[in-house]
Each structure stands twice: as structure tokens, then as C-alpha cells.
N, C-alpha and C positions, 0 to 999 in steps of 0.2 A: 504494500500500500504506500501512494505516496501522499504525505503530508501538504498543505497549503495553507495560505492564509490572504482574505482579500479582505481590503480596508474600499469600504463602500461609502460616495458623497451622492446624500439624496438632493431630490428636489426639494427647497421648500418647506416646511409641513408635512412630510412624505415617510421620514426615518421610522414611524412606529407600522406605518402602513407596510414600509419595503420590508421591514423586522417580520412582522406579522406572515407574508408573502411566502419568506424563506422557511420560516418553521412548520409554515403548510408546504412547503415543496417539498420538505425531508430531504434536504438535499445535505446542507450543515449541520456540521457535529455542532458547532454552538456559536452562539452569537450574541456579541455584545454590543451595547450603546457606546460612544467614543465620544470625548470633545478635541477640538482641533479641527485640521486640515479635514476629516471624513466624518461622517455620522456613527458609521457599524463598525466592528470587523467582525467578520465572521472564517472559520477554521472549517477546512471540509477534507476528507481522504475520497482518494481517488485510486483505483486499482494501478498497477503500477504499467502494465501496458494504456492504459488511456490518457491522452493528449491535456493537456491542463490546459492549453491556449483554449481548446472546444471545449471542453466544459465550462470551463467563465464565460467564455461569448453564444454558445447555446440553453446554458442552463440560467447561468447568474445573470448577464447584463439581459437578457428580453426581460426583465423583472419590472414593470409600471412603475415609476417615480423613481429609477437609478438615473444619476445623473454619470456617474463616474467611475471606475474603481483603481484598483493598484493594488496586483498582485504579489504576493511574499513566496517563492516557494522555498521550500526548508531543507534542507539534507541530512540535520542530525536534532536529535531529541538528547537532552541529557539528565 
């Protein structure tokens, strides 16, 4: 499995709707509120043959009120 982490900038008014969104997609292991530069981040595993570019821009970004993201990906847990 490979590890990730995307820091998501909503629309507007939009960060608990986009929150809401993702915990119904079942897509993230979990997700947090953020102050700063993005609203979220959220942590997601991905199998290790699948493409991380496609899953954030098929899964994550069609998400209604994402304005942004900025992806983390990670190579060691410790």
C-alpha cells in the first residue's frame, strides 16, 4: 500500500460540505480541518500498483467546492 496525503483549498463556505463529501466517498482514511494556506488535509492508501496522479484527479479533485489541492506523497512511516 502506498501512503498519501492531500492538503485541500475549498471554495468559500464549502470546507465542511467538501469534509462531508469525502467521508461519504470512503475514499480517506481521515480527515482533518486545517488553518492556513488549505482548509483539509486528508490521508488516503492506495494499492501500490495504482497511479496516485489518477486517483486525486478522478477521485479527489471532481469533489463540488474543491478549489485546489497539493499533494504529499510519503515513502516512510516511522
Amino acid at each position: 500500500m502506498k501512503t498519501f496525503f492531500v492538503q485541500i483549498k475549498c471554495d468559500l463556505g464549502k470546507a465542511y460540505e467538501v469534509a462531508s463529501e469525502l467521508a461519504d466517498a470512503e475514499i480517506a482514511s481521515e480527515i482533518y480541518s486545517t488553518a492556513g494556506q488549505y482548509d483539509l488535509l486528508a490521508k488516503f492508501y492506495v494499492d501500490d500498483d495504482e497511479d496516485i496522479g489518477h486517483f486525486v484527479n478522478q477521485r479527489v479533485q471532481i469533489i463540488p467546492g474543491i478549489k485546489d489541492t497539493f499533494t504529499m506523497v510519503t515513502f516512510r512511516a516511522f
